[in-house]
C-alpha positions as CSV (number, residue, x, y, z in Angstrom):
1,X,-191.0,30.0,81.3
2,X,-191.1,26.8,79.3
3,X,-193.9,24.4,78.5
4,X,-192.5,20.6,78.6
5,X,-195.1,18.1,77.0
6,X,-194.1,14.0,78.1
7,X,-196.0,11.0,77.2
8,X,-195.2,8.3,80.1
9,X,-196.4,4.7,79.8
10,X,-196.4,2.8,83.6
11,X,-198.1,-0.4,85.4
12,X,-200.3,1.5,87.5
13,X,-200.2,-2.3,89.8
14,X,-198.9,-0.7,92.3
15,X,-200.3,3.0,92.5
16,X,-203.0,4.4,94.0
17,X,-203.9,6.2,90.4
18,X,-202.1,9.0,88.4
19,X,-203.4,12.0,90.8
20,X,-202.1,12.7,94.5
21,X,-203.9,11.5,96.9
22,X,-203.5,11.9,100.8
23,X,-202.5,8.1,100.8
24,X,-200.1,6.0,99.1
25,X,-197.7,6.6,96.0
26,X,-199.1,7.7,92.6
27,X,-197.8,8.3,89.2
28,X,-197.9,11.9,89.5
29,X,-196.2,12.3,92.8
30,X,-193.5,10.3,91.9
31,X,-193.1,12.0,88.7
32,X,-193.5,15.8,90.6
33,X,-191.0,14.4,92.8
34,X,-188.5,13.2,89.9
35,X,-189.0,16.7,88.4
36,X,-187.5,18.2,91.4
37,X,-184.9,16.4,92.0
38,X,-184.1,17.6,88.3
39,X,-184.9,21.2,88.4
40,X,-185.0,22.2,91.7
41,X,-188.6,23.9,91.3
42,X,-191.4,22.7,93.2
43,X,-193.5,21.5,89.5
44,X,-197.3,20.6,89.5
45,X,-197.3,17.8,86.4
46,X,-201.1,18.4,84.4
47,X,-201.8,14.7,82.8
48,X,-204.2,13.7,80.2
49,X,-206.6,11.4,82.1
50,X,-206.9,11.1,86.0
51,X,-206.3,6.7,85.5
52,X,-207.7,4.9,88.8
53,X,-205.5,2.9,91.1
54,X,-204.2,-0.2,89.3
55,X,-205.1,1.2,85.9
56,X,-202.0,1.2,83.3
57,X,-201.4,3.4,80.7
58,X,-199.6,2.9,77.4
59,X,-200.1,6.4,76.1
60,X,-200.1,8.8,78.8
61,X,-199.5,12.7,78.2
62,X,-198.7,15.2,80.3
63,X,-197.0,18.7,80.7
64,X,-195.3,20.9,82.8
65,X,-194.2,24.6,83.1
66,X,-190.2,24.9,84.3
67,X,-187.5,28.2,84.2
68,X,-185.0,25.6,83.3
69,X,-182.8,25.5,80.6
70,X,-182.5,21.7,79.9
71,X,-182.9,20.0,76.5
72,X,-186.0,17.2,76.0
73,X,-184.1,14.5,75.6
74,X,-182.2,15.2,78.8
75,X,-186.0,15.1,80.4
76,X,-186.1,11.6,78.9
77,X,-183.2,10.3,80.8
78,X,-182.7,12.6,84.0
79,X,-186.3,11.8,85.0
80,X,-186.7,7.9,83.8
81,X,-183.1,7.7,86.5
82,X,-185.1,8.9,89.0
83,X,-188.6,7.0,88.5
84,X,-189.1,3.4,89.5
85,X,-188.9,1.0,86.6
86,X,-192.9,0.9,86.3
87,X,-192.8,4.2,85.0
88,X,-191.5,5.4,82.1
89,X,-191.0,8.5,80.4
90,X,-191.4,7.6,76.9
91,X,-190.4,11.3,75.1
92,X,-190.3,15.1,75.8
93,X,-190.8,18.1,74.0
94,X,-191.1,21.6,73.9
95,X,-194.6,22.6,73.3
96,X,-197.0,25.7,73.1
97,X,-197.7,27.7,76.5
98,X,-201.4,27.0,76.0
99,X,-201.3,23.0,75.2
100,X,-203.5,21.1,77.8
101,X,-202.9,17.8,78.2
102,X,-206.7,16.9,79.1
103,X,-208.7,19.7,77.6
104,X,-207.0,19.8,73.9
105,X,-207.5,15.9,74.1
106,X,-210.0,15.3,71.2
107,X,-210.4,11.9,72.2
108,X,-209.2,9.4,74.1
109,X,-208.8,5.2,73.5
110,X,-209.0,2.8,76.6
111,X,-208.4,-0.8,76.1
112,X,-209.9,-4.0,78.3
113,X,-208.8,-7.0,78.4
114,X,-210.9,-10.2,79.6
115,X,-209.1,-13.8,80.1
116,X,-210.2,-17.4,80.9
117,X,-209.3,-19.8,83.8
118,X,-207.0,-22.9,82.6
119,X,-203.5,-23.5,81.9
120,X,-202.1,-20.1,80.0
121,X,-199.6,-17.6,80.2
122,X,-199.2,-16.8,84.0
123,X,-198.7,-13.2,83.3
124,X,-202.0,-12.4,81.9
125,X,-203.7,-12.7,85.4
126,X,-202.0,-9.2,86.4
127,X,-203.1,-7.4,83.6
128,X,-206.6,-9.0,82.9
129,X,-210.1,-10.0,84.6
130,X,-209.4,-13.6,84.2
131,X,-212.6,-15.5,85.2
132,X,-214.1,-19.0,84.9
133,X,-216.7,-18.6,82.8
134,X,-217.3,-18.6,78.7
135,X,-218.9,-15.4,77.4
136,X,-221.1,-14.9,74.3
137,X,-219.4,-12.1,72.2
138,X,-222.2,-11.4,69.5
139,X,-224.5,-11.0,72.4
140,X,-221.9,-8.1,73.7
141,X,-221.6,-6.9,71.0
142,X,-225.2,-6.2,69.9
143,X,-225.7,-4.7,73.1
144,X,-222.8,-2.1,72.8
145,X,-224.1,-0.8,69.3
146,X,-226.6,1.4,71.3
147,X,-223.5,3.6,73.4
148,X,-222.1,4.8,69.8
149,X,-222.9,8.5,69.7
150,X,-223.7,11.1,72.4
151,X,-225.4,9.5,75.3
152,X,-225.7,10.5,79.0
153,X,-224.1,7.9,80.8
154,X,-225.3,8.7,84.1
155,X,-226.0,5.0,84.1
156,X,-221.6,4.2,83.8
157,X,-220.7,7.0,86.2
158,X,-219.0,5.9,89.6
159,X,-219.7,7.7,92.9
160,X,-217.7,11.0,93.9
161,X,-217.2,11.9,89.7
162,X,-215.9,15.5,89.2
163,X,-217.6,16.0,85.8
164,X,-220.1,18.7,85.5
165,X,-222.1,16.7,83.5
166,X,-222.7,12.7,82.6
167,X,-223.3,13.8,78.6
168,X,-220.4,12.0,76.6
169,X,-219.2,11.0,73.2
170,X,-218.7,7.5,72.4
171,X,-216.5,7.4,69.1
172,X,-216.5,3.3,68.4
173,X,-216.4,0.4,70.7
174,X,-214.3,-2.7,69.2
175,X,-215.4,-6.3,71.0
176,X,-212.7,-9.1,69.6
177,X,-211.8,-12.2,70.9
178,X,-208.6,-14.1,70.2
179,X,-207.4,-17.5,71.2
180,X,-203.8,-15.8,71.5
181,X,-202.1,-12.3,72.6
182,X,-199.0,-10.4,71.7
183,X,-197.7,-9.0,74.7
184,X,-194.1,-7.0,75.5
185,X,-192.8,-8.8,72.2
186,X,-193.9,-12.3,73.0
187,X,-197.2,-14.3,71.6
188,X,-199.0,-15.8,74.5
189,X,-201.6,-18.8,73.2
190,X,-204.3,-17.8,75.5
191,X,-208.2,-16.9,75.2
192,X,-208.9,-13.5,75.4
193,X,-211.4,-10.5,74.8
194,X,-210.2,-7.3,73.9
195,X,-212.9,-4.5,74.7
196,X,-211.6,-1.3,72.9
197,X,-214.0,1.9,73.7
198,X,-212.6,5.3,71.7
199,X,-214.3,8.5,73.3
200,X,-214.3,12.7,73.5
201,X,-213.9,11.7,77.2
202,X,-214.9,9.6,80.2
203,X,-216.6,9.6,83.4
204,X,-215.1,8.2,86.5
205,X,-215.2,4.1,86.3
206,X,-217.3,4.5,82.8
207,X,-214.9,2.0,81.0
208,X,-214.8,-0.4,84.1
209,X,-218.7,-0.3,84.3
210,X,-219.7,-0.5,80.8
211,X,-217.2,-3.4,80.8
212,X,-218.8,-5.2,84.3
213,X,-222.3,-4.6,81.9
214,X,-221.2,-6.2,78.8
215,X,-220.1,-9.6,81.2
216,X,-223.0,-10.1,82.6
217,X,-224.6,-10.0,78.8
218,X,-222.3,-12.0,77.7
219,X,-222.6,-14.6,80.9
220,X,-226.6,-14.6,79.3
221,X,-227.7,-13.0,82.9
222,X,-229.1,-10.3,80.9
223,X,-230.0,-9.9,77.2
224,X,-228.5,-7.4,74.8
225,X,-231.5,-5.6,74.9
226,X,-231.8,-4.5,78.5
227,X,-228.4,-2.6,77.5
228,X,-230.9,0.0,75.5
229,X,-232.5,0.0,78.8
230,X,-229.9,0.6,81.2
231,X,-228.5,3.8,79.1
232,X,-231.4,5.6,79.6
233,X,-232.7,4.9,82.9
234,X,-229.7,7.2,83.9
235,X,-229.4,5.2,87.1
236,X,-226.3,3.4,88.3
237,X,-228.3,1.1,90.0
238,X,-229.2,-0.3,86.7
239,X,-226.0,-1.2,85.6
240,X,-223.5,-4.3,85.9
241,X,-220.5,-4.3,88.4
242,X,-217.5,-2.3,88.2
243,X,-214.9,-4.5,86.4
244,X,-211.3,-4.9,88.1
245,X,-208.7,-2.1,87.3
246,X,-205.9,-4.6,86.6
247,X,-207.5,-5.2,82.8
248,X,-207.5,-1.2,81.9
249,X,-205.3,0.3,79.8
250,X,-205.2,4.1,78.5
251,X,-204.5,3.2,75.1
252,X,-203.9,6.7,72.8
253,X,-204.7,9.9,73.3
254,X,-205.4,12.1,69.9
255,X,-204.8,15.8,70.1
Protein backbone atom coordinates (compact mmCIF):
# COMPACT_ATOMS: atom_id res chain seq x y z
CA UNK A 1 0.00 0.00 0.00
CA UNK A 2 1.09 3.50 -0.96
CA UNK A 3 0.86 6.76 0.90
CA UNK A 4 0.06 9.72 -1.69
CA UNK A 5 0.58 13.30 -0.02
CA UNK A 6 -1.40 16.33 -2.44
CA UNK A 7 -1.58 19.91 -1.73
CA UNK A 8 -4.96 21.23 -3.48
CA UNK A 9 -5.71 24.92 -3.66
CA UNK A 10 -9.80 25.65 -4.49
CA UNK A 11 -12.62 28.52 -4.14
CA UNK A 12 -14.49 26.83 -1.49
CA UNK A 13 -17.66 29.62 -2.98
CA UNK A 14 -19.41 27.09 -3.83
CA UNK A 15 -18.92 24.10 -1.27
CA UNK A 16 -20.34 23.27 1.74
CA UNK A 17 -16.63 22.98 3.39
CA UNK A 18 -13.73 20.44 2.72
CA UNK A 19 -15.39 17.46 4.90
CA UNK A 20 -18.56 15.29 3.74
CA UNK A 21 -21.40 16.28 4.83
CA UNK A 22 -25.07 14.71 4.43
CA UNK A 23 -25.82 17.80 2.12
CA UNK A 24 -24.36 19.45 -0.72
CA UNK A 25 -20.94 18.95 -2.57
CA UNK A 26 -17.55 19.41 -0.70
CA UNK A 27 -14.01 19.42 -1.52
CA UNK A 28 -13.41 16.20 -0.21
CA UNK A 29 -16.17 14.33 -1.91
CA UNK A 30 -15.50 15.53 -5.00
CA UNK A 31 -11.95 14.80 -4.64
CA UNK A 32 -12.77 10.92 -3.05
CA UNK A 33 -14.89 10.74 -6.04
CA UNK A 34 -12.06 11.85 -8.59
CA UNK A 35 -9.82 9.31 -6.87
CA UNK A 36 -12.13 6.59 -7.86
CA UNK A 37 -12.75 7.26 -11.01
CA UNK A 38 -8.76 6.95 -11.11
CA UNK A 39 -8.08 3.95 -9.13
CA UNK A 40 -10.95 2.11 -8.91
CA UNK A 41 -10.66 1.85 -4.93
CA UNK A 42 -13.27 3.26 -2.75
CA UNK A 43 -10.34 6.08 -1.04
CA UNK A 44 -11.13 8.12 2.17
CA UNK A 45 -8.88 11.50 1.43
CA UNK A 46 -7.32 12.76 5.26
CA UNK A 47 -6.83 16.84 4.69
CA UNK A 48 -4.98 19.21 6.82
CA UNK A 49 -7.71 21.46 8.16
CA UNK A 50 -11.57 20.71 8.10
CA UNK A 51 -12.15 24.62 6.05
CA UNK A 52 -15.94 25.76 6.60
CA UNK A 53 -18.36 26.22 3.70
CA UNK A 54 -17.21 29.13 1.50
CA UNK A 55 -13.72 29.19 2.98
CA UNK A 56 -10.77 28.92 0.27
CA UNK A 57 -7.63 27.44 0.52
CA UNK A 58 -4.32 28.37 -1.14
CA UNK A 59 -2.26 25.69 0.60
CA UNK A 60 -4.28 22.73 1.35
CA UNK A 61 -2.60 19.24 2.10
CA UNK A 62 -3.91 16.07 2.12
CA UNK A 63 -3.15 12.24 1.68
CA UNK A 64 -4.36 9.10 0.83
CA UNK A 65 -3.47 5.37 0.98
CA UNK A 66 -3.94 3.45 -2.70
CA UNK A 67 -2.65 -0.39 -4.07
CA UNK A 68 -2.13 1.49 -7.31
CA UNK A 69 0.77 1.66 -9.25
CA UNK A 70 0.57 5.23 -10.79
CA UNK A 71 3.32 7.83 -10.76
CA UNK A 72 2.65 11.50 -8.85
CA UNK A 73 2.60 13.42 -11.52
CA UNK A 74 -0.03 11.30 -13.21
CA UNK A 75 -2.17 12.08 -9.82
CA UNK A 76 -1.60 15.73 -10.82
CA UNK A 77 -3.32 15.46 -14.16
CA UNK A 78 -5.72 12.31 -13.93
CA UNK A 79 -7.38 13.89 -10.87
CA UNK A 80 -7.32 17.82 -11.86
CA UNK A 81 -9.44 16.12 -15.45
CA UNK A 82 -11.80 14.90 -13.22
CA UNK A 83 -12.26 17.87 -10.61
CA UNK A 84 -14.26 21.01 -11.44
CA UNK A 85 -12.06 23.94 -12.33
CA UNK A 86 -12.39 25.38 -8.55
CA UNK A 87 -10.27 22.82 -7.41
CA UNK A 88 -7.00 22.16 -8.10
CA UNK A 89 -4.58 19.66 -7.39
CA UNK A 90 -1.50 21.61 -7.22
CA UNK A 91 1.31 18.50 -6.69
CA UNK A 92 1.64 14.81 -5.56
CA UNK A 93 4.05 12.79 -3.95
CA UNK A 94 4.96 9.71 -2.41
CA UNK A 95 5.27 10.07 1.25
CA UNK A 96 5.90 8.07 4.55
CA UNK A 97 3.12 5.56 5.73
CA UNK A 98 2.87 7.56 8.94
CA UNK A 99 2.58 11.35 7.47
CA UNK A 100 -0.72 12.95 8.77
CA UNK A 101 -1.88 15.69 7.11
CA UNK A 102 -3.42 17.43 10.29
CA UNK A 103 -1.60 15.96 13.24
CA UNK A 104 2.16 16.44 11.82
CA UNK A 105 0.95 19.99 10.91
CA UNK A 106 3.21 22.22 13.26
CA UNK A 107 1.33 25.08 12.40
CA UNK A 108 -0.98 26.40 10.29
CA UNK A 109 -1.37 30.28 8.53
CA UNK A 110 -4.99 31.60 7.69
CA UNK A 111 -5.36 34.83 5.93
CA UNK A 112 -8.45 37.54 6.10
CA UNK A 113 -9.20 39.90 3.95
CA UNK A 114 -11.43 43.06 4.77
CA UNK A 115 -12.60 45.67 1.87
CA UNK A 116 -14.36 48.96 1.58
CA UNK A 117 -17.64 50.01 -0.25
CA UNK A 118 -16.95 52.51 -3.39
CA UNK A 119 -15.90 52.11 -6.84
CA UNK A 120 -13.05 49.15 -6.86
CA UNK A 121 -12.22 46.04 -8.40
CA UNK A 122 -15.64 44.10 -8.72
CA UNK A 123 -13.99 40.90 -7.86
CA UNK A 124 -12.86 41.58 -4.37
CA UNK A 125 -16.51 41.38 -3.08
CA UNK A 126 -16.36 37.37 -3.54
CA UNK A 127 -13.41 36.96 -1.77
CA UNK A 128 -13.65 39.71 0.98
CA UNK A 129 -16.09 41.21 3.84
CA UNK A 130 -16.50 44.36 1.98
CA UNK A 131 -18.32 46.79 4.24
CA UNK A 132 -19.26 50.58 4.49
CA UNK A 133 -17.43 51.61 7.19
CA UNK A 134 -13.62 52.98 7.90
CA UNK A 135 -11.85 50.97 10.58
CA UNK A 136 -9.08 52.13 13.01
CA UNK A 137 -6.12 49.68 12.48
CA UNK A 138 -3.74 50.69 15.52
CA UNK A 139 -6.71 50.19 17.66
CA UNK A 140 -6.86 46.40 16.20
CA UNK A 141 -3.94 45.97 16.43
CA UNK A 142 -3.26 46.82 20.13
CA UNK A 143 -5.99 44.73 20.85
CA UNK A 144 -4.63 41.52 19.12
CA UNK A 145 -1.17 41.76 21.00
CA UNK A 146 -2.85 39.95 23.94
CA UNK A 147 -3.90 36.46 21.66
CA UNK A 148 0.07 35.96 21.02
CA UNK A 149 1.05 32.88 22.99
CA UNK A 150 -0.99 30.03 24.49
CA UNK A 151 -4.47 31.10 25.42
CA UNK A 152 -7.81 29.25 25.90
CA UNK A 153 -9.94 30.60 23.33
CA UNK A 154 -13.08 29.29 24.65
CA UNK A 155 -14.07 32.90 23.95
CA UNK A 156 -13.41 32.30 19.61
CA UNK A 157 -14.82 28.73 19.60
CA UNK A 158 -18.14 28.23 17.49
CA UNK A 159 -20.87 25.95 18.59
CA UNK A 160 -20.71 22.01 17.77
CA UNK A 161 -16.38 22.24 17.79
CA UNK A 162 -14.82 18.77 17.91
CA UNK A 163 -11.66 19.77 19.82
CA UNK A 164 -11.06 18.19 23.09
CA UNK A 165 -9.94 21.19 24.39
CA UNK A 166 -10.17 25.26 23.61
CA UNK A 167 -6.19 25.66 24.74
CA UNK A 168 -4.29 26.98 21.51
CA UNK A 169 -1.19 28.48 20.24
CA UNK A 170 -1.18 31.65 18.58
CA UNK A 171 2.27 32.04 16.66
CA UNK A 172 1.88 35.89 15.30
CA UNK A 173 -1.09 37.85 14.10
CA UNK A 174 -0.10 40.39 11.18
CA UNK A 175 -2.86 43.45 10.78
CA UNK A 176 -1.83 45.57 7.38
CA UNK A 177 -3.80 47.71 5.40
CA UNK A 178 -3.06 48.57 1.81
CA UNK A 179 -4.71 51.03 -0.56
CA UNK A 180 -4.08 48.19 -3.33
CA UNK A 181 -3.97 44.20 -3.77
CA UNK A 182 -2.22 41.77 -5.99
CA UNK A 183 -4.49 39.21 -6.92
CA UNK A 184 -4.24 36.04 -9.61
CA UNK A 185 -1.38 38.17 -11.28
CA UNK A 186 -3.19 41.55 -11.47
CA UNK A 187 -2.81 44.70 -9.06
CA UNK A 188 -6.28 45.86 -7.98
CA UNK A 189 -6.09 49.82 -6.54
CA UNK A 190 -8.46 49.04 -3.77
CA UNK A 191 -8.56 49.55 0.24
CA UNK A 192 -7.91 46.66 2.03
CA UNK A 193 -7.00 44.96 5.41
CA UNK A 194 -5.17 41.86 5.45
CA UNK A 195 -5.56 39.98 8.94
CA UNK A 196 -2.90 37.24 8.91
CA UNK A 197 -3.18 34.88 12.16
CA UNK A 198 -0.21 31.90 12.17
CA UNK A 199 -1.20 29.08 14.83
CA UNK A 200 -0.33 25.23 16.28
CA UNK A 201 -4.04 24.96 15.32
CA UNK A 202 -7.54 26.28 15.34
CA UNK A 203 -10.91 25.93 16.77
CA UNK A 204 -13.96 25.85 14.70
CA UNK A 205 -14.89 29.65 13.44
CA UNK A 206 -11.71 30.90 15.75
CA UNK A 207 -10.31 32.93 12.72
CA UNK A 208 -13.87 34.17 11.63
CA UNK A 209 -14.54 35.27 15.33
CA UNK A 210 -11.42 36.79 16.33
CA UNK A 211 -11.75 38.68 13.00
CA UNK A 212 -15.82 39.76 13.68
CA UNK A 213 -13.93 41.04 17.30
CA UNK A 214 -11.17 43.05 15.90
CA UNK A 215 -14.13 45.06 13.55
CA UNK A 216 -16.03 46.03 15.97
CA UNK A 217 -12.61 47.48 17.73
CA UNK A 218 -11.70 48.92 14.93
CA UNK A 219 -15.51 50.44 14.20
CA UNK A 220 -14.54 52.19 18.01
CA UNK A 221 -17.76 50.02 19.38
CA UNK A 222 -15.39 48.61 21.74
CA UNK A 223 -11.91 49.58 22.95
CA UNK A 224 -8.67 47.55 22.49
CA UNK A 225 -8.78 46.88 25.92
CA UNK A 226 -12.03 44.92 26.39
CA UNK A 227 -10.07 42.43 23.93
CA UNK A 228 -7.91 41.43 27.23
CA UNK A 229 -11.23 40.99 28.64
CA UNK A 230 -13.07 38.95 26.26
CA UNK A 231 -9.98 36.18 26.12
CA UNK A 232 -10.40 35.36 29.51
CA UNK A 233 -13.92 35.44 30.24
CA UNK A 234 -13.93 32.10 28.25
CA UNK A 235 -17.40 32.90 27.03
CA UNK A 236 -18.56 33.21 23.45
CA UNK A 237 -21.08 35.45 24.44
CA UNK A 238 -18.38 37.99 25.01
CA UNK A 239 -17.14 38.00 21.71
CA UNK A 240 -17.80 39.94 18.32
CA UNK A 241 -19.73 38.26 15.36
CA UNK A 242 -18.63 35.63 13.27
CA UNK A 243 -17.03 37.29 10.15
CA UNK A 244 -18.31 36.02 6.58
CA UNK A 245 -16.40 32.82 5.13
CA UNK A 246 -15.94 34.44 1.67
CA UNK A 247 -12.70 36.60 3.20
CA UNK A 248 -10.84 33.25 4.63
CA UNK A 249 -8.13 31.78 3.18
CA UNK A 250 -5.95 28.65 4.52
CA UNK A 251 -2.82 30.21 3.68
CA UNK A 252 0.34 27.56 4.47
CA UNK A 253 0.58 24.74 6.29
CA UNK A 254 4.25 24.03 7.90
CA UNK A 255 5.14 20.38 8.61
Amino acid sequence: MRHIKLALQYDGSGYSGWQIQAKGATVQGLLEEALFAVTGERTRVTGAARTDAGVHALEQVAAFNTGALLGPQIYVRALNAGLPDDIRVISAEECDAGFHPRYDARNKTYSYLISFHGNYSAFLKRYSWSMPYKLNIDAMREAAQCLAGTHDFASFRASGCSSKHPVRTIHGIEIAGSASIEFIGLQFHAPVIRIGIQANAFLRHMVRNIVGTLVEIGRGRSSPESMKEILESRDRKTAGRTAPACGLFLEKITY
